[in-house]
Structure formats: structure tokens, C-alpha cells
ROMI-422765 format. One record per residue: x, y, z of N, C-alpha, C in turn; residue in three letters. Coordinates in steps of 0.05 Angstrom, whole numbers, always signed. Each point is the difference from the previous one (the first is absolute). Layout:
- neast, nnorth, nup, caeast, canorth, caup, ceast, cnorth, cup, code
- X, Y, Z, X, Y, Z, X, Y, Z, ALA
...
//
This chain:
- neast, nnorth, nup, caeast, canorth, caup, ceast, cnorth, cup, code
- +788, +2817, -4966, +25, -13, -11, -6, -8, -29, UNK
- +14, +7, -26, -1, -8, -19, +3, -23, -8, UNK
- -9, -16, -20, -1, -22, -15, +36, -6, +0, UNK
- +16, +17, -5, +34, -5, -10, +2, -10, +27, UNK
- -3, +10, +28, +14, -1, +21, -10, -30, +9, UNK
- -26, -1, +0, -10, -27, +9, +11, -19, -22, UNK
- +6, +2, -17, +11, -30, -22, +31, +6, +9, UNK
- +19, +16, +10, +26, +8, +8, -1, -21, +31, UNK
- -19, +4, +17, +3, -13, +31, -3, -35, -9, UNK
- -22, +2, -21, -9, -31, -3, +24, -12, -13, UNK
- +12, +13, -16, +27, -18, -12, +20, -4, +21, UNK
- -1, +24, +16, +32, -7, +22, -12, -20, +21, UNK
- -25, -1, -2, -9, -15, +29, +8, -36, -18, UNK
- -15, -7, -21, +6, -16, -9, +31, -13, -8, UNK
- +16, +26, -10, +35, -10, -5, +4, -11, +36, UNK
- -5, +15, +15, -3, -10, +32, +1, -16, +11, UNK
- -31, -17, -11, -3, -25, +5, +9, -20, -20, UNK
- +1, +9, -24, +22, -22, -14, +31, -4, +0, UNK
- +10, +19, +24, +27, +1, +9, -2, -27, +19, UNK
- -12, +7, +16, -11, -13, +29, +1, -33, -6, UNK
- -16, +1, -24, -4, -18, -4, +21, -23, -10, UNK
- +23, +21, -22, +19, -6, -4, +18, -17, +23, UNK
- -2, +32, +3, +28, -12, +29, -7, -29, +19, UNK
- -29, +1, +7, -6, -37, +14, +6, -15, -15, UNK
- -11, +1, -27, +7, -26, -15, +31, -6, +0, UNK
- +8, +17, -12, +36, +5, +13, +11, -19, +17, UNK
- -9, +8, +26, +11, -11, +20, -13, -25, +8, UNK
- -28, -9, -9, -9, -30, -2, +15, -16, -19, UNK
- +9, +15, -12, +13, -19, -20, +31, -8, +7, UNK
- +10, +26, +13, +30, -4, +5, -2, -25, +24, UNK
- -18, +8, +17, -6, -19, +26, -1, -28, -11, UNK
- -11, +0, -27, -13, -29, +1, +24, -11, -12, UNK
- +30, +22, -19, +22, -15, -5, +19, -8, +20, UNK
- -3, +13, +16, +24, -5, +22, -15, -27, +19, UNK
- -31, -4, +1, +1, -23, +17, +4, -27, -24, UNK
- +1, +5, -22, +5, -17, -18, +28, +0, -12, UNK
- +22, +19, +16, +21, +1, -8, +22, -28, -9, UNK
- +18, +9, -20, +9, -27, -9, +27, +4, +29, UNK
- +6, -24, +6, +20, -7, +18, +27, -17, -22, UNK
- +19, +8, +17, +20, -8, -13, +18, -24, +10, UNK
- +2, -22, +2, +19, -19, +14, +29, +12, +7, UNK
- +16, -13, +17, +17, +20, +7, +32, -13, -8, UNK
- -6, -21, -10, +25, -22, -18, +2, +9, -24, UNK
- +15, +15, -9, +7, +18, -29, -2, -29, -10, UNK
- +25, -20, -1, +8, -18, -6, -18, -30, +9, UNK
- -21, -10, -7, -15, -19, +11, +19, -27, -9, UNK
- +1, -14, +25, +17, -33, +3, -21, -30, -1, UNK
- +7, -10, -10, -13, -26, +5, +1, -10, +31, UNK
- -22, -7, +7, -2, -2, +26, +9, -30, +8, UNK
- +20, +9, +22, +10, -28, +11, -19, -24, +11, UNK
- +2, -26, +0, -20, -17, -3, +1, -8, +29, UNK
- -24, -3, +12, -2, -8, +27, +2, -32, +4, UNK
- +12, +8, +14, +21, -31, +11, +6, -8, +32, UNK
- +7, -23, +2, +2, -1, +31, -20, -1, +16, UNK
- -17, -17, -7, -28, +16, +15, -6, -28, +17, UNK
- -7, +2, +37, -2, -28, +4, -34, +0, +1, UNK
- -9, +13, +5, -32, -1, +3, -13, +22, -17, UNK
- -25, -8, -16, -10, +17, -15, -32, +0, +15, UNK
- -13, +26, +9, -30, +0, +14, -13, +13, -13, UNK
- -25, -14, +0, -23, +19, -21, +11, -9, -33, UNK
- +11, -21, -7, -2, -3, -24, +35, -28, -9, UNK
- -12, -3, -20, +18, -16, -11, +36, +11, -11, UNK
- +16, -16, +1, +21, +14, -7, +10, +10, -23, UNK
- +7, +26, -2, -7, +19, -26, +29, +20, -11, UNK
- +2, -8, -17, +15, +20, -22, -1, +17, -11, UNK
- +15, +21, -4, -2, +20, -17, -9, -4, -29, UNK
- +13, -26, -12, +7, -5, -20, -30, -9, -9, UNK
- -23, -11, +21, -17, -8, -9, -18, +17, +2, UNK
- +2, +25, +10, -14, +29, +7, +6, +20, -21, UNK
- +11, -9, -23, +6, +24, -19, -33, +4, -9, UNK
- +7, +17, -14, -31, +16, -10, -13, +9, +23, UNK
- -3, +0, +22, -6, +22, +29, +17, +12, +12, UNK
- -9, +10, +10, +8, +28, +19, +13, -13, +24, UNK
- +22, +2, +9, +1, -9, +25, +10, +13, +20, UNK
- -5, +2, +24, +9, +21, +30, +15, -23, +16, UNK
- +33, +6, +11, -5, -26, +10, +14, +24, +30, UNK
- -6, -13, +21, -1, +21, +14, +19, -23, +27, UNK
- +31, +14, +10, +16, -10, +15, -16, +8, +29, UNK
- -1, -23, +29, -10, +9, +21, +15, -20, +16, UNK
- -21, +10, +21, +7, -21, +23, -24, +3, +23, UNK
- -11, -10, +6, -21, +1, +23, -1, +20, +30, UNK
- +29, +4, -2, +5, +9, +36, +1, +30, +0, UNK
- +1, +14, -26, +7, +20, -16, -5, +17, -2, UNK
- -9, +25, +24, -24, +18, -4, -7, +16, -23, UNK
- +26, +0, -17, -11, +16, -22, -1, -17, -26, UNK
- -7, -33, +4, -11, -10, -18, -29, -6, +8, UNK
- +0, +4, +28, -30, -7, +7, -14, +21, -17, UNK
- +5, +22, +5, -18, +24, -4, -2, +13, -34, UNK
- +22, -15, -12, -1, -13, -35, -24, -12, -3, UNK
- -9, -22, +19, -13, -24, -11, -23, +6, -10, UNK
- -14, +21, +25, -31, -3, -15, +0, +13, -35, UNK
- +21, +21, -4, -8, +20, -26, +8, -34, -28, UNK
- +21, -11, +7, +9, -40, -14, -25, -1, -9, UNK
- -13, -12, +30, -29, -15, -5, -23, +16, -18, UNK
- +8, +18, +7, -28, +32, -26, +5, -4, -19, UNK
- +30, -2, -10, +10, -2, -21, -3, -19, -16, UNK
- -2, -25, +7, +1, -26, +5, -34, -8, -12, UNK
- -16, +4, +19, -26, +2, +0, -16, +17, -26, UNK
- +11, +25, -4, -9, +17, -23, +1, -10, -22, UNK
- +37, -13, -7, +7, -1, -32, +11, -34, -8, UNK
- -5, -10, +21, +2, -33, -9, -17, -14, -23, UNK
- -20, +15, -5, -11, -14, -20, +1, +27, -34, UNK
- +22, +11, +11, +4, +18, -24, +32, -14, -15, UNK
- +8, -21, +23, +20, -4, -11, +34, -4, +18, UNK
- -11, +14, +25, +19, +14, +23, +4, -34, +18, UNK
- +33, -9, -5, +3, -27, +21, +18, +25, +32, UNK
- -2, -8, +21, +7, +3, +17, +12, -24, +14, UNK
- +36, +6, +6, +13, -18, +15, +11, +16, +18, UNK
- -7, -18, +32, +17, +13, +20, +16, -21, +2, UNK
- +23, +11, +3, +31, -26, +10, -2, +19, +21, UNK
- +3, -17, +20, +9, -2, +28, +25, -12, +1, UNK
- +15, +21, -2, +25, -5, +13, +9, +19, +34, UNK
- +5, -21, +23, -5, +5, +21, +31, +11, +22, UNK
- -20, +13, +12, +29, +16, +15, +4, -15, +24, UNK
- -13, -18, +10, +3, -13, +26, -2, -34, -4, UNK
- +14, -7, +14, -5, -29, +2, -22, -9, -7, UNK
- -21, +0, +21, -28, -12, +14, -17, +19, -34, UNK
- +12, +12, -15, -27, +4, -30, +11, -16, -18, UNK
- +24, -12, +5, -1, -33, -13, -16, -13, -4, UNK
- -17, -11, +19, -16, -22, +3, -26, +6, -21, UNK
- -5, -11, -11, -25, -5, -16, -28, +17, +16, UNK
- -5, -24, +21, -27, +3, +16, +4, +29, +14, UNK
- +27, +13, +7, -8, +35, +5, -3, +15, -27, UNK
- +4, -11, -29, +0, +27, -11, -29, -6, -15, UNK
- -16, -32, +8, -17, -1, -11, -28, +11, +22, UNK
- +9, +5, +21, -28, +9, +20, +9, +35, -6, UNK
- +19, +7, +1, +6, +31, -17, -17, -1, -25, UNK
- +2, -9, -17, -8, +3, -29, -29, +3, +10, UNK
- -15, -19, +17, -32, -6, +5, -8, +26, +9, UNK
- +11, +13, +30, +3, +17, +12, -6, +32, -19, UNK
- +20, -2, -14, +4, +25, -21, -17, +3, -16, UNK
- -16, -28, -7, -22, +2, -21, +22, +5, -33, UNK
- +13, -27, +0, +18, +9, -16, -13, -22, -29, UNK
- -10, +5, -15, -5, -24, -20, +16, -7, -22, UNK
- +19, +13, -7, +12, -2, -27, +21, -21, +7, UNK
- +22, -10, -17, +19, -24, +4, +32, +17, +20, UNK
- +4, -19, +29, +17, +4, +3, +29, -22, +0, UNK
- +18, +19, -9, +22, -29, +7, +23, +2, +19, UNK
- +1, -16, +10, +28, +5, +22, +27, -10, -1, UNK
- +14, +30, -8, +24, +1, -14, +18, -3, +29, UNK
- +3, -21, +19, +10, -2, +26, +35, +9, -15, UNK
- +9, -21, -17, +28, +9, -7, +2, +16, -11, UNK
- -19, +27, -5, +16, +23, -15, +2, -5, -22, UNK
- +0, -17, -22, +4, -14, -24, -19, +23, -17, UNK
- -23, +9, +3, -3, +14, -19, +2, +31, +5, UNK
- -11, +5, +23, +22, +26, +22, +26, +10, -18, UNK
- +21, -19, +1, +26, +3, -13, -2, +7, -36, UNK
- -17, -17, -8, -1, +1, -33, -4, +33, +0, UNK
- -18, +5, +11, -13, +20, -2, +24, +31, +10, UNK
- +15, -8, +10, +19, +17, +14, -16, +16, +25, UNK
- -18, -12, +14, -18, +30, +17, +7, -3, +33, UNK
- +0, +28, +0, +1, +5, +31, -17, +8, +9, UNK
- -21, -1, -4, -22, +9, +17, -30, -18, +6, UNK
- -12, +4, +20, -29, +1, +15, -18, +20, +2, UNK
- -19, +5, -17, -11, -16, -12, +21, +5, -33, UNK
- +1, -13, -23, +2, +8, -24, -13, +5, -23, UNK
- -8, +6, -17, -20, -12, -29, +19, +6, -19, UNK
- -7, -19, -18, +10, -5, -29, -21, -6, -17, UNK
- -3, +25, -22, -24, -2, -21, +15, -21, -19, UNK
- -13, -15, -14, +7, -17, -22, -24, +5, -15, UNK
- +4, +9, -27, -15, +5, -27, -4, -23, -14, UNK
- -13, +1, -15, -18, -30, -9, +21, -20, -18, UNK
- +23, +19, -14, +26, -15, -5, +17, -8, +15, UNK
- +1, +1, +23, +11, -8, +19, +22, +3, +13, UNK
- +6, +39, -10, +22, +13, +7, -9, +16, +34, UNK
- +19, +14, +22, -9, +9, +17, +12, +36, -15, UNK
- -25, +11, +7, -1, +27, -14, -10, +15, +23, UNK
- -2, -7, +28, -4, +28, +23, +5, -25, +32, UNK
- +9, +23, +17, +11, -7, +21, -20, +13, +18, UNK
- -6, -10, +23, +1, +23, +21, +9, -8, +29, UNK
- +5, +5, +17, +19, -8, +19, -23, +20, +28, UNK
- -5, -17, +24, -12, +7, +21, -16, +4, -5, UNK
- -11, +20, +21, -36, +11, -4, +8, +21, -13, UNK
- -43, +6, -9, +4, +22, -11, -13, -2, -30, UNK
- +7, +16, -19, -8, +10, -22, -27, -16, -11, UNK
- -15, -13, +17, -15, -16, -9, -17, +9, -22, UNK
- -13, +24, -9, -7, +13, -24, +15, -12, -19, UNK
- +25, +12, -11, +12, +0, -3, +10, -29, -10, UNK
- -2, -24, +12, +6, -25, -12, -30, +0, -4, UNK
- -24, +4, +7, -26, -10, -9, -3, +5, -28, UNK
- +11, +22, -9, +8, +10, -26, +17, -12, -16, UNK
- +14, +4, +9, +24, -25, -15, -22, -36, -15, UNK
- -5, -17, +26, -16, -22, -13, -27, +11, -18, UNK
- -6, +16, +4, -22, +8, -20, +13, -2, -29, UNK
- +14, +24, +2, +22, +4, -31, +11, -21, -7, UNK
- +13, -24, +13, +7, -27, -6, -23, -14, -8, UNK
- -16, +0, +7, -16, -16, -5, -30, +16, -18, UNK
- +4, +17, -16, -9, +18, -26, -23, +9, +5, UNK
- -2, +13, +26, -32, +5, +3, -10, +32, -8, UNK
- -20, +6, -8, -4, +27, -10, +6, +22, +25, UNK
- -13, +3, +21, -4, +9, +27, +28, -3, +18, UNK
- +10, +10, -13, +32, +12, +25, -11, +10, +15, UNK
- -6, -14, +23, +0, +31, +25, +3, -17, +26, UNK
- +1, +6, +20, -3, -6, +25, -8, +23, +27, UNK
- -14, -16, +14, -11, +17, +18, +13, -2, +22, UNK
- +22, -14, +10, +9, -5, +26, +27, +25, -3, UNK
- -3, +7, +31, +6, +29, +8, +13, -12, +22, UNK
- +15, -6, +11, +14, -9, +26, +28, -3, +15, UNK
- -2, +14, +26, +27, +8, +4, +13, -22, +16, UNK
- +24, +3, -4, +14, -27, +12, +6, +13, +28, UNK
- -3, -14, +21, -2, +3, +24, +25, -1, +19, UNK
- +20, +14, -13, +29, +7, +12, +7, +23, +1, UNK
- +13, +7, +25, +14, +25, -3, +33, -4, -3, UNK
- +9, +25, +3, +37, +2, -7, +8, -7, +33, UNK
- -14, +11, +21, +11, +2, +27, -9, -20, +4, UNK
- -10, -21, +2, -12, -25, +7, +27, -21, +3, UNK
- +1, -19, +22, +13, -17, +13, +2, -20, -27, UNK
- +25, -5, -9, +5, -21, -20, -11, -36, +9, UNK
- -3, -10, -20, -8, -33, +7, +33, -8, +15, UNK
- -10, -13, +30, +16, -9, +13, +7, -19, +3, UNK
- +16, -19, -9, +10, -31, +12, -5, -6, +21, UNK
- +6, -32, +14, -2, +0, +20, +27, -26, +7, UNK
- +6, -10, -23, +25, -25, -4, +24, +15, -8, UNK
- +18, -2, +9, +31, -4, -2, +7, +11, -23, UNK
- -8, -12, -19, +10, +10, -29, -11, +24, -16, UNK
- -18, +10, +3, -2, +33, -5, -6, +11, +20, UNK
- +6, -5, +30, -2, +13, +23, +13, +37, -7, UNK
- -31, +12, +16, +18, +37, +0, -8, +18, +28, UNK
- +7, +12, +7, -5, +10, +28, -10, -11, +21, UNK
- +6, -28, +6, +6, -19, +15, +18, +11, +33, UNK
- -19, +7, +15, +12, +13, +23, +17, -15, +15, UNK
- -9, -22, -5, +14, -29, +29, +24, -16, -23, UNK
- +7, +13, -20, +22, -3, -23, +27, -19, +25, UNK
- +5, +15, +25, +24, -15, +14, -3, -22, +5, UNK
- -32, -9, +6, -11, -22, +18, -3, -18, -14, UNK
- +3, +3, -35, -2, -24, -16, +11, -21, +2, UNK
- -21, -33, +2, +25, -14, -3, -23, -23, -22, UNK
- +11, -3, -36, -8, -1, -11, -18, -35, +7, UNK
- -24, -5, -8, -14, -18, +3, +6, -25, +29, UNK
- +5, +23, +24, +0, -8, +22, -24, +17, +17, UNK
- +2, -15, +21, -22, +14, +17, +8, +16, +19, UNK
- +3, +29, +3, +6, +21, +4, -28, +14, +23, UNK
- +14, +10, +19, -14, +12, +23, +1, +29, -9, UNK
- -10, +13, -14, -4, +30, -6, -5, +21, +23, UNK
- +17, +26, -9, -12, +13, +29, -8, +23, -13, UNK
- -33, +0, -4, -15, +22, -7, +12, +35, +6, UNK
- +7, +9, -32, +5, +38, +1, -11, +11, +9, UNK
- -2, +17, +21, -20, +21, +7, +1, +34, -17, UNK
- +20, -3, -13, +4, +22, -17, +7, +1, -36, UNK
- -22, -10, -9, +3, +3, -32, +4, +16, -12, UNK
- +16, +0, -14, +0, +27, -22, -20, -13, -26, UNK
- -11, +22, -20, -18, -10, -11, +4, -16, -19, UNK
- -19, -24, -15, -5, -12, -12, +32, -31, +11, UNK
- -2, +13, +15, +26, -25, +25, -16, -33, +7, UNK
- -1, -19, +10, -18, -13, +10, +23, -22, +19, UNK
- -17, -17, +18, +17, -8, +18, -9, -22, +16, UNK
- +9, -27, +14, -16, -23, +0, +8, +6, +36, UNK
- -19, -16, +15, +8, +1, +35, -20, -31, +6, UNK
- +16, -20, +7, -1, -10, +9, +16, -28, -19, UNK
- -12, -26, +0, +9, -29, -15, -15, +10, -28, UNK
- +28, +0, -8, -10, -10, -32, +21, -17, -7, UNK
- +4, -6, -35, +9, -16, -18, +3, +16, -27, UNK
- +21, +13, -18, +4, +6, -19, +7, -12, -19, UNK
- -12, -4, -25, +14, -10, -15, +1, +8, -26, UNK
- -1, -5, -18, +10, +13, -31, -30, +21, -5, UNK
- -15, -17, -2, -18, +19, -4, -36, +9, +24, UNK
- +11, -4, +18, -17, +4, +24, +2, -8, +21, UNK
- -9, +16, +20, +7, -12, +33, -28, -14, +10, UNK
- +10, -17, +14, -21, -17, +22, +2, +6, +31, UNK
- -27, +6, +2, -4, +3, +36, +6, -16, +11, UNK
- +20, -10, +25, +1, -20, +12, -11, -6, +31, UNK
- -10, +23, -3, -24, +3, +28, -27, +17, +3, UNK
- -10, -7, +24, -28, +16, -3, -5, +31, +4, UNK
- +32, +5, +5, +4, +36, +8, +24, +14, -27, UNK
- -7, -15, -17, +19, +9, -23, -2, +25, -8, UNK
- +9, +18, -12, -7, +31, -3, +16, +10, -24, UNK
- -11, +8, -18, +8, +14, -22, -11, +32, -3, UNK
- +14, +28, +0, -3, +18, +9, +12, +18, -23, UNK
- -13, +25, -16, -2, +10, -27, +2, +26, +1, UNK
- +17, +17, -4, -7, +31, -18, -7, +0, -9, UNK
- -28, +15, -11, -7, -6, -33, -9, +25, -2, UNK
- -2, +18, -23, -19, +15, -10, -19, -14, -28, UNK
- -22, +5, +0, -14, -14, -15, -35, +11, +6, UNK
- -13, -5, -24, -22, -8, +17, -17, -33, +3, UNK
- +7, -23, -13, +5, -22, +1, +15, -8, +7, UNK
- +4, -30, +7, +22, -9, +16, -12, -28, -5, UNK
- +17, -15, -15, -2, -32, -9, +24, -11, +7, UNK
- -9, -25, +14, +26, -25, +16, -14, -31, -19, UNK
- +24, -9, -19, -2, -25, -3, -2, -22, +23, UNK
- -11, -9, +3, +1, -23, +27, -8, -31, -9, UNK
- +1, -13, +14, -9, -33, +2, +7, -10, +19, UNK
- -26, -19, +1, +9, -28, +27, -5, -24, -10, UNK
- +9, -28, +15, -8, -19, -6, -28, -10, +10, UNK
- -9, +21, +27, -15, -7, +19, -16, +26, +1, UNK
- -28, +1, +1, -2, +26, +8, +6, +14, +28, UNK
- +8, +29, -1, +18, +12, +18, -2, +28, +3, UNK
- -1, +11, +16, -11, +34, +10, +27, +11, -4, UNK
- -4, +32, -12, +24, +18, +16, -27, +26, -7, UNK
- +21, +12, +13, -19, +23, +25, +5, +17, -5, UNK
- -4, +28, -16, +4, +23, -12, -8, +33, +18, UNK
- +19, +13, -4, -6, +30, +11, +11, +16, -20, UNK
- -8, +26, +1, +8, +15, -15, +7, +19, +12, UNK
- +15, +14, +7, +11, +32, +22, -14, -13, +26, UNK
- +11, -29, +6, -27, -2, +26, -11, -13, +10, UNK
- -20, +11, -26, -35, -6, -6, -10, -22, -11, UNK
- -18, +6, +1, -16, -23, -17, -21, +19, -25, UNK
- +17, +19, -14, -7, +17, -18, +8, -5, -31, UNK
- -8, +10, -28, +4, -4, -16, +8, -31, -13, UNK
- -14, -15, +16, -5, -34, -8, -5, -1, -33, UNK
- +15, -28, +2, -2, -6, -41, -23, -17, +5, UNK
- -11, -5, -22, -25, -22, -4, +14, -25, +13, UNK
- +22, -12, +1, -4, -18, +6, -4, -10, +36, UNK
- +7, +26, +15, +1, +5, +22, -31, +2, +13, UNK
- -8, -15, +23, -13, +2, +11, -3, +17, +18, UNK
- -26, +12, +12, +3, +29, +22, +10, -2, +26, UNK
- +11, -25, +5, +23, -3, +25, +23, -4, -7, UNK
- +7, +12, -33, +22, -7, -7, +18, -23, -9, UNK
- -13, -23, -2, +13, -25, -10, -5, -16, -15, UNK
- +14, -5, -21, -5, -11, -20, +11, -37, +6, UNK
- -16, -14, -13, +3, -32, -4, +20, -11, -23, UNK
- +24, -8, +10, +16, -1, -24, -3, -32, -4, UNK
- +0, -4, -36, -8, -25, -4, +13, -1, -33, UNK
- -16, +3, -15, +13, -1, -26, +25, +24, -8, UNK
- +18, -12, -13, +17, +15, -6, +4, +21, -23, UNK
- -6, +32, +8, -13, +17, -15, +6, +21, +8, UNK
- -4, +21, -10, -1, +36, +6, -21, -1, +20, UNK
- +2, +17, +22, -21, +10, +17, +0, +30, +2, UNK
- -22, +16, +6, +8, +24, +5, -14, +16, +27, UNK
- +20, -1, +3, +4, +5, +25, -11, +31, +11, UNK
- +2, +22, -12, +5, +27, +7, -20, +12, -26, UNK
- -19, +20, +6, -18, +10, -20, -7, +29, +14, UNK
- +17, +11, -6, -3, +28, +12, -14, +24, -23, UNK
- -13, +10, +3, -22, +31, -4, +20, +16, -19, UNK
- +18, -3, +14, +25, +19, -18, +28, -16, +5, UNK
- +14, +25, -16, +26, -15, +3, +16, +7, +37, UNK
- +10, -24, +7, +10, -1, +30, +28, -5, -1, UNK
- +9, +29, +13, +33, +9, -5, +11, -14, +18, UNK
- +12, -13, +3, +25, -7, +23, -22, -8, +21, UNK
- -13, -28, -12, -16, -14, +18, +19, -22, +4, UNK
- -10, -7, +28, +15, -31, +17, -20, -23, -7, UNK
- -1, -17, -12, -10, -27, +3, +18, -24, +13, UNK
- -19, -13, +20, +16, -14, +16, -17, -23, +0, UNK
- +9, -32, +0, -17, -17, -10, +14, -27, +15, UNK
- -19, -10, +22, +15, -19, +18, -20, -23, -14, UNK
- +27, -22, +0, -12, -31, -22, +0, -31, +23, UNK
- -19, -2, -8, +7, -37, +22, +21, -7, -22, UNK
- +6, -27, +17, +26, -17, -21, -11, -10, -20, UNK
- +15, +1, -22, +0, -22, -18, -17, +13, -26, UNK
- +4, +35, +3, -7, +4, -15, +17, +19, -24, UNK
- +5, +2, -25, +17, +9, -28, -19, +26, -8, UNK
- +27, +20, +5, -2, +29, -18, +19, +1, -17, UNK
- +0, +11, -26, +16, +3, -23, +5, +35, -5, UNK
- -20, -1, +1, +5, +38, -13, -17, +10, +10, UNK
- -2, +38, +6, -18, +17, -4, -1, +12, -19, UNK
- -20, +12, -11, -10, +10, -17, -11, +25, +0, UNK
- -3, +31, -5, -14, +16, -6, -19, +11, -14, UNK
- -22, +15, +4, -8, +21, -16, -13, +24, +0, UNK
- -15, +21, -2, -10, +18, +4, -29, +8, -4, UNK
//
């Protein structure tokens, strides 16, 4: 082989590897823009943020203003304790919370509450302990800042920028990247990026959150047998249609939850899901007794392996923790007296 041919292979081998080489750097670089990508707030128009007000109890901190929070970053984030999908908000709060507090980042949860009994102080303060919640919460019991705010939702966030306009929203679970990005860029840090990747744990066919009181009552089988905040002898459905539910035996209805009024009380569920969460409380501690198609199968953590859970503080339980999703499953759940369900809850 001639001298021409061997300096002809050595140049293409080399354009070769300095293609190669090209093209990685390329794509290290594009990689390293997109995890540093700029995010954009989603308030074309940014508002001065309405001033929190109304507040009867403030936990984890002294009582606090916007007005005295200018020059930081603030998250103030709408909840309520009983809430499954503020529970499952809370830990990414606390990361949040934990990471950039000393960059500048205040975190307020107002608790504004969907049930009577998250009124009280001493339940939303063994919640807060429970959750591992540290940042300041306040409890907006009258809605007073709820309302300022115009919001309808559980969980909510509202970014506030160091001037003290609100310049991004986000509403439910979810986009958590996505707002982790957001407080970064509010709060001027070189390193845009986030690593949380996580899917929100709902499907479209999944059993909607169910009432269990009078006033957003929905597929309420024993609908004839109502007689509002009296004590009513129920006579258990044997035939649900799905996501239907249906009471058999003494209860008590009232605006926003029924009471067992005996030791054979029975609340009975269509659900598709693969979770299954029942608000409950007692004054006393108190058993109800869980099956699933049955069984004593697809138990929630809070369920014991004979099926019964100890009702005592007033809270989310979960009841149902199935492998997959469970189509047109029966849950059937017999209560001693004297014990309060508000809602079910789903997820997948």
C-alpha cells in the first residue's frame, strides 16, 4: 500500500473520530441545556399578592405577612390534613422547604379545612408533627384568605417573587419538576434543573371522591330511606351498580358525614380503584371491620391482617392497597357505634 493511500485512511479515520467526537459534545451540551432549561411562570400578567388574613392559629412560627416577607421568595401552599392529595404534596413542600430556605425560599401552608373536626388547632397540629411538616402554618378556618385569593382547590401553590407579586399557579398534584424549577428561577439560582420524575397516581376510570353527608351526597343507594340528621334503620343493597355505595343498618346523616349508631352498622362500595381511602373519627377508640370481594385481601396499611382497623383520631385511613388496579371491587365495612365517616377517596 502506498504512502498516498495510508495518509488518505489516516485522515478519514481521524475526520471520523473528530465527528464522533463532535456529535457527543453536541449532545452533552444540549443535555446539560435542557436540564438547566429556563422555565417560564405561567401569569403573563403578575398581581400583587393578596395579604393573608383571618388567621386564628399560626404553628411552627410567629404571625406573618407578606408585607414583611418582601425581598423572598414565597410558596404559600392551600391544604387541609384529611386530603389525600395534599398528603402526598407534602413530602416534595418539605424537600422544597428543606433545600432552599436558607437561599431565601419562606414556605406557608394555610390550612383551610374541609371538615369540621380540622378546625380544631390540636388536630391540625398532631397532622403538621405527623407529616414532618416544619415550615409556618396558618389556619384560615373562615376562608378569609381562601377567598382573597379566589381558590378552589386542595392542594394549591402560589409562587410569590421577591416583589411580592404572584407570578405562577399550580393547582393539585403533579408537575413537581416543574414548580421545583420555577422556585429556583425565583429565587436566581444558576442550576435550573430538577430531578423529580413522578407520576400522579390517578386514573380516568377510577371511582370519583365520594361524600358521605347530605350536602354533596352522589350515588347514594338508600337515597328513599333518607331522613336528614335522624336516626334511620338502613336496609343494606345487595345490588350496586358501580361506584354506587349504600348504608344497612342505624345510622345518622348529616351535612357533612354519617354516624354509626350501632355495633352492626354497614357501609358497602363499588369502587374501581387501586386505593381506597375513608375519612373517619371517633371520640373513643372503635373497630370497623373490612373485606374486600369477601376477603380479607388487598388490605391498606392501615388495616390489620384480620382486617380491622382502630378508629381514633380523626383522619384519612387507607383502607384498600391493591397490586393493581381493582375493577368493580365491593368494599364492605361494618362499624361499632359512635363512629364518623366523611368521604372516600381514591387512587391508583
Amino acid at each position: 500500500m502506498n504512502k498516498e493511500k495510508i495518509a488518505l485512511i489516516l485522515s478519514g479515520g481521524f475526520i471520523l473520530i473528530f465527528a464522533s467526537f463532535v456529535f457527543i459534545l453536541f449532545n452533552s451540551l444540549e443535555k446539560e441545556d435542557t436540564d438547566r432549561m429556563e422555565v417560564k411562570p405561567n401569569i403573563s400578567n403578575p398581581y400583587k399578592a393578596p395579604e393573608i388574613r383571618g388567621i386564628e392559629t399560626w404553628i411552627n412560627s410567629e404571625p406573618l405577612t407578606l408585607e414583611s416577607l418582601k425581598g423572598q421568595v414565597v410558596l404559600i401552599d392551600f391544604w387541609t390534613y384529611s386530603c389525600i392529595n395534599c398528603i402526598r404534596s407534602i413530602p416534595f413542600i418539605n424537600g422544597w422547604y428543606e433545600k432552599y430556605k436558607d437561599e431565601g425560599l419562606v414556605v406557608i401552608g394555610v390550612h383551610a379545612p374541609e371538615f369540621a373536626f380540622e378546625k380544631l388547632p390540636e388536630n391540625v397540629k398532631k397532622a403538621v408533627n405527623d407529616f414532618g411538616v416544619e415550615y409556618p402554618v396558618a389556619l384560615d378556618n373562615d376562608f378569609k384568605t381562601w377567598r382573597a385569593y379566589e381558590n378552589r382547590y386542595w392542594p394549591a401553590h402560589y409562587f410569590i417573587d421577591r416583589e411580592g407579586n404572584v407570578v405562577h399557579t399550580h393547582f393539585g398534584e403533579g408537575e413537581y419538576d416543574n414548580s421545583e424549577m420555577i422556585i429556583q428561577q425565583l429565587l436566581g439560582l444558576d442550576d435550573i434543573k430538577s430531578d423529580l420524575d413522578v407520576e400522579v397516581p390517578i386514573t380516568r376510570s377510577q371511582t370519583p371522591e365520594t361524600y358521605l353527608g347530605f350536602e354533596r351526597i352522589d350515588q347514594f343507594a338508600n337515597l328513599n330511606e333518607l331522613i336528614e340528621n335522624e336516626i334511620v334503620d338502613f336496609s343494606l343493597s345487595q345490588d350496586l351498580r358501580n361506584d354506587s355505595w349504600s348504608l344497612g343498618g342505624k345510622w345518622i346523616m348529616d351535612n357533612e358525614k354519617v354516624t354509626s349508631k350501632s355495633n352492626e352498622s354497614i357501609v358497602k362500595i363499588r369502587f374501581t380503584a387501586k386505593n381506597v381511602y375513608l375519612v373517619l373519627g371517633s371520640e373513643n377508640p372503635k373497630k370497623i371491620q373490612i373485606k374486600v370481594n369477601g376477603e380479607l385481601k388487598n388490605l391498606g396499611k392501615d388495616v390489620s391482617e384480620i382486617g380491622e382497623i382502630t378508629v381514633e383520631d380523626h383522619k384519612l385511613y387507607e383502607l384498600v392497597n391493591g397490586s393493581e388496579l381493582i375493577k368493580q371491587g365491593t368494599l364492605e365495612i361494618i362499624f361499632e357505634e359512635g363512629i364518623e365517616a366523611n368521604a372516600f377517596t381514591f387512587g391508583s
